[in-house]
C-alpha positions in Angstrom: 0.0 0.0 0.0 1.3 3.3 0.0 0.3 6.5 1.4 2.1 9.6 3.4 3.2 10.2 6.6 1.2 12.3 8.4 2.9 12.1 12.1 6.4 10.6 13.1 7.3 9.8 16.6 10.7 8.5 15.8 9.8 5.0 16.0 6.1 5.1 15.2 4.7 6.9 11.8 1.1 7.8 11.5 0.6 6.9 7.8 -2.5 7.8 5.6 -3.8 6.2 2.5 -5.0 8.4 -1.1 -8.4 6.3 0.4 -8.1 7.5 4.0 -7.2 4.6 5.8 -4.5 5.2 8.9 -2.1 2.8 10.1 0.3 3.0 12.6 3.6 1.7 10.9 7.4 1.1 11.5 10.6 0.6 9.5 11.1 -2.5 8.0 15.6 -2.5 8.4 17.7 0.8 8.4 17.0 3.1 5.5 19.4 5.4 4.1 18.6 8.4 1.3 21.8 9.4 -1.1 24.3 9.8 1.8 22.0 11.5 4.1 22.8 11.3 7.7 20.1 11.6 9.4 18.4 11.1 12.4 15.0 11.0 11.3 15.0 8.5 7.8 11.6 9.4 7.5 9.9 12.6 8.0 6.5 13.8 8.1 5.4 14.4 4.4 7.1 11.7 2.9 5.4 9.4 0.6 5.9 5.8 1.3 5.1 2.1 0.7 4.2 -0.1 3.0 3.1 -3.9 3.5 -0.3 -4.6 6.0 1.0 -7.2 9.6 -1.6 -8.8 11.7 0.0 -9.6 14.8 -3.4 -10.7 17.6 -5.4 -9.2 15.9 -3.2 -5.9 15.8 -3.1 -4.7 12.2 0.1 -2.6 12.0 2.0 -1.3 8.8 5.6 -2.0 7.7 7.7 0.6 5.7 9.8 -0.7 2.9 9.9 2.0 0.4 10.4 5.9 0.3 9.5 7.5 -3.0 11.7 10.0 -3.8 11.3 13.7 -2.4 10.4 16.6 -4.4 11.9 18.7 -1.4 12.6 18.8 2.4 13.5 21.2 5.1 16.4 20.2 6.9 18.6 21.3 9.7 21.8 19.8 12.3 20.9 18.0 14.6 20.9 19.3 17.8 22.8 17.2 19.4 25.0 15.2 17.0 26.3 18.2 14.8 28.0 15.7 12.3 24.1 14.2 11.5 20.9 16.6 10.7 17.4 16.2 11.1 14.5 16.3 8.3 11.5 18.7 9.4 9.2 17.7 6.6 9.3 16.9 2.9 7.2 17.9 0.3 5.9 21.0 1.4 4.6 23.8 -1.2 5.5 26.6 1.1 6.6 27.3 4.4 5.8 30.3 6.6 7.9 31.2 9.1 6.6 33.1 11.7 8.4 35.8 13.2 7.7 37.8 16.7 9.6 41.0 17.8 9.6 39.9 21.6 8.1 36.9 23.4 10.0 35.8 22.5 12.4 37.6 20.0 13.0 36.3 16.6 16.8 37.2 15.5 17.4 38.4 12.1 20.6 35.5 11.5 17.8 33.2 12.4 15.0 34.4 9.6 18.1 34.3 7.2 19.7 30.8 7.8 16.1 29.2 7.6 15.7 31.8 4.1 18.8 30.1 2.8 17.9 26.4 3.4 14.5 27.1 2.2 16.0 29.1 -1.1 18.5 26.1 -1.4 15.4 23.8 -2.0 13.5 26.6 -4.2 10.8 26.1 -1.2 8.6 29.3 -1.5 9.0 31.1 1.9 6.6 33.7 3.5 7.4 35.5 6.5 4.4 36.1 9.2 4.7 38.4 11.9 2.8 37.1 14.2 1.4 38.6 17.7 1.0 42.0 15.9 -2.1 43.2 18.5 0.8 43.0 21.4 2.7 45.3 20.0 3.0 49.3 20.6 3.7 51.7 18.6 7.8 51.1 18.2 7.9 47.2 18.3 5.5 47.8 15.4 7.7 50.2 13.4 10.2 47.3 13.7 8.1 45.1 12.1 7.4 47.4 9.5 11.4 48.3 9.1 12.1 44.2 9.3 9.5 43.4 6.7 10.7 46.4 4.3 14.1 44.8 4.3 12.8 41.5 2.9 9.9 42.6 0.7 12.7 44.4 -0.8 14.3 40.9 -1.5 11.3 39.5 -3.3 9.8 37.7 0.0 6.2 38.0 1.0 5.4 39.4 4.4 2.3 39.2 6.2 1.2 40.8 9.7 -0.9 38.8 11.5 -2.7 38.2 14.5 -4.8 35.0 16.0 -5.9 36.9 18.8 -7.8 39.7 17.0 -8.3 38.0 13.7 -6.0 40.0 11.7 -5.2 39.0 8.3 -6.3 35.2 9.0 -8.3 35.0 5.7 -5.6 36.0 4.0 -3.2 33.3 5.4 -6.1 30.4 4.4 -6.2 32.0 1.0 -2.6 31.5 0.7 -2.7 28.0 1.8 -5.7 26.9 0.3 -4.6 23.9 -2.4 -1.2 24.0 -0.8 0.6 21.6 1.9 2.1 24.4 4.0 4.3 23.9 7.0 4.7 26.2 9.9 7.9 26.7 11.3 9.4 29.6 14.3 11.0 29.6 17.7 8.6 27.7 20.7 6.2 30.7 22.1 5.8 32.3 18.4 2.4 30.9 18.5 2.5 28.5 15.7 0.1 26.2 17.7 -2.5 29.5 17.9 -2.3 30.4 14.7 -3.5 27.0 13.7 -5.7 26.8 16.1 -7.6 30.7 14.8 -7.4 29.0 11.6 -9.0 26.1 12.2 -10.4 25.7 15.2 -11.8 22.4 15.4 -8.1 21.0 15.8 -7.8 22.9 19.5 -4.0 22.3 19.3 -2.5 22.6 22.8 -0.5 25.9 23.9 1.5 27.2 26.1 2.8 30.6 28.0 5.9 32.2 27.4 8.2 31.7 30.0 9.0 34.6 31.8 12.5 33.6 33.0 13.8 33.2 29.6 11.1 35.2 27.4 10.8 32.1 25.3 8.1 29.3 24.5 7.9 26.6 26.5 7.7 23.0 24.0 4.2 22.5 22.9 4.5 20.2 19.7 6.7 17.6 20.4 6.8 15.3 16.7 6.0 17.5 13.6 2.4 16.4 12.6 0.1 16.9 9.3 -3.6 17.9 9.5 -5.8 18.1 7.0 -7.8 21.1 7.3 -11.7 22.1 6.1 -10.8 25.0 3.0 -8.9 21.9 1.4 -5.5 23.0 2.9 -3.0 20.9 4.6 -1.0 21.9 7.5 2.7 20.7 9.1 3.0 21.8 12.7 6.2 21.9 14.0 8.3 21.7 16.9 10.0 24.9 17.9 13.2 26.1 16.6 15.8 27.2 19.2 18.8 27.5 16.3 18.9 26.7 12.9 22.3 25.4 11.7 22.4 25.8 7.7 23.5 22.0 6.1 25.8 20.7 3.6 26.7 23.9 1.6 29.9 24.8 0.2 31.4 28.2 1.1 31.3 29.0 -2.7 27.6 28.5 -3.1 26.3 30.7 0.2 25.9 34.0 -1.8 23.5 32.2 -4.7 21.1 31.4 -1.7 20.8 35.3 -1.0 18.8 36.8 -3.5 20.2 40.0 -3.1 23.5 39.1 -4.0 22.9 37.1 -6.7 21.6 39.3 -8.8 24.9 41.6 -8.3 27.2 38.5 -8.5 27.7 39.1 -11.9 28.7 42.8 -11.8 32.0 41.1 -9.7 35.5 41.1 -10.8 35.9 37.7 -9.9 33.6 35.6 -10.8 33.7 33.0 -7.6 34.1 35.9 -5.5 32.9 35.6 -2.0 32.3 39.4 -1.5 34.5 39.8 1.5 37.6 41.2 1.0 38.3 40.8 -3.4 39.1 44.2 -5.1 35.7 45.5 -7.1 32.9 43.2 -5.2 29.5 44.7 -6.3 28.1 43.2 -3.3 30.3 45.2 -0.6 30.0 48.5 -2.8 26.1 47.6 -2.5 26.4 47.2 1.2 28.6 50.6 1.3 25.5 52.5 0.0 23.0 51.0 1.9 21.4 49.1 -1.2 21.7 45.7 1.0 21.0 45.5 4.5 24.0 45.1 6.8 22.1 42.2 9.1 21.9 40.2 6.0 25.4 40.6 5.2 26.4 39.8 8.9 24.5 36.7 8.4 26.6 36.1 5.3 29.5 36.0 7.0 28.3 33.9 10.0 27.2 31.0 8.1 30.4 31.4 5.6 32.4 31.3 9.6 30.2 28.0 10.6 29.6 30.1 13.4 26.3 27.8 14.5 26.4 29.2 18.1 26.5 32.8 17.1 22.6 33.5 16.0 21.5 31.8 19.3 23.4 34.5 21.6 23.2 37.4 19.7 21.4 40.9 20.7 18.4 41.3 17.7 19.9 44.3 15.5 18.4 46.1 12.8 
């Protein structure tokens, strides 16, 4: 039979049929995808074949096959830096939402997830979320922030699940789409859902105070199937997000904005840090590109994977 994975447990996988039909299936052996080490062989989204087991009267579901991925999200693994961990695979888009405080949402964050997502030509849109919180200076962040990457070609939407703001908008985005939410715990991915479709009264949490950050709501990424004909990935929050597998050489390509000035370089593998006649760095001296993203830049072309945890949020 085959079907896609709706919900993985790390042992366990939820697994739904084009018909409907869940079973509750495991991995038949050890599987292992072009080189990929990975904690996680099979992630939520996949598609994947499996073979029907009766054990007393127990009707379980064994994995054997895993078609082959139009895309996935990917990041180290927290604790074994040499392996990474797959969020999801298959997704349309991803929206990554963003909040100014409660907890704050670094700018080298939004642009390491932007390159992994750009890597995989995964259409990205950027939600700042919690926007009825906000007075009148945290929202003239948002507005600078989202200026910055509009300016990039990204979509940016301000929303809010407490006051309704701009929900329709977000279904109409989704609508035909597998979409998968992704942030920091105490962003209020869980909420969001939960204004959007409320039947699914996904379980949240407070900030906490000591630490101004979310407190672990969604422990296994999990697909829902929602009523506008959309499909959802909830995810667990993101504490850091270290970029995977990517040459030094290849960073710059994954920023937009440097890109489409790569050309205009003397050098034509130049890395836009110190070579002589670097459109990018004259850019950056007249404020055509945005200094945080260039800082970022540089962090991910350090391997500085600490760096964007610790740092103060800068403009």
């Amino acid at each position: 039979m085959t079907g896609t994975v709706y919900k993985s447990t790390g042992s366990w996988y939820t697994v739904k049929t084009e018909l409907g039909a869940i079973y509750n299936c495991r991995i038949k052996g050890k599987f292992r995808i072009k080189g990929l080490k990975s904690t996680n062989p099979i992630a939520v989204g996949d598609v994947v074949d499996f073979d029907i087991e009766v054990l007393d009267n127990v009707t379980t579901g064994i994995i054997h096959t895993i078609h082959d991925r139009e895309n996935y999200i990917v990041r180290k693994s927290v604790n074994l830096s040499r392996q990474t961990h797959i969020i999801a695979a298959n997704i349309d888009q991803v929206f990554l939402l963003i909040t100014i405080n409660n907890p704050p949402t670094l700018t080298s964050f939004i642009d390491r997830f932007l390159v992994t997502t750009q890597a995989y030509r995964i259409k990205t849109v950027l939600v700042f979320n919690k926007m009825d919180a906000y007075d009148e200076e945290h929202v003239m962040e948002v507005k600078y922030l989202a200026s910055i990457y509009r300016k990039i070609g990204y979509e940016c939407l301000e929303v809010s699940a407490a006051d309704g703001t701009n929900i329709e908008h977000l279904k109409a985005l989704m609508k035909d789409k597998t979409s998968m939410f992704a942030g920091h715990s105490g962003v209020g991915k869980s909420t969001l859902v939960n204004a959007i479709e409320p039947g699914l009264n996904l379980k949240t949490k407070e900030i906490s105070m000591q630490h101004m950050q979310g407190q672990h709501t969604t422990t296994f990424a999990e697909m829902f199937d929602l009523s506008f004909g959309a499909r959802i990935i909830d995810t667990p929050g993101i504490k850091g997000f270290g970029v995977v597998d990517m040459d030094r050489e290849e960073v710059g390509d994954y920023f937009p904005e440097f890109f489409a000035l790569k050309h205009k370089c003397r050098f034509n593998n130049c890395l836009h840090i110190e070579e002589p006649q670097c459109a990018v760095k004259e850019a950056l001296d007249k404020d055509e590109i945005s200094f945080s993203r260039y800082r970022s830049y540089l962090q991910i072309l350090e391997g500085d994977d600490e760096h964007y945890r610790t740092e103060e949020w800068v403009k």
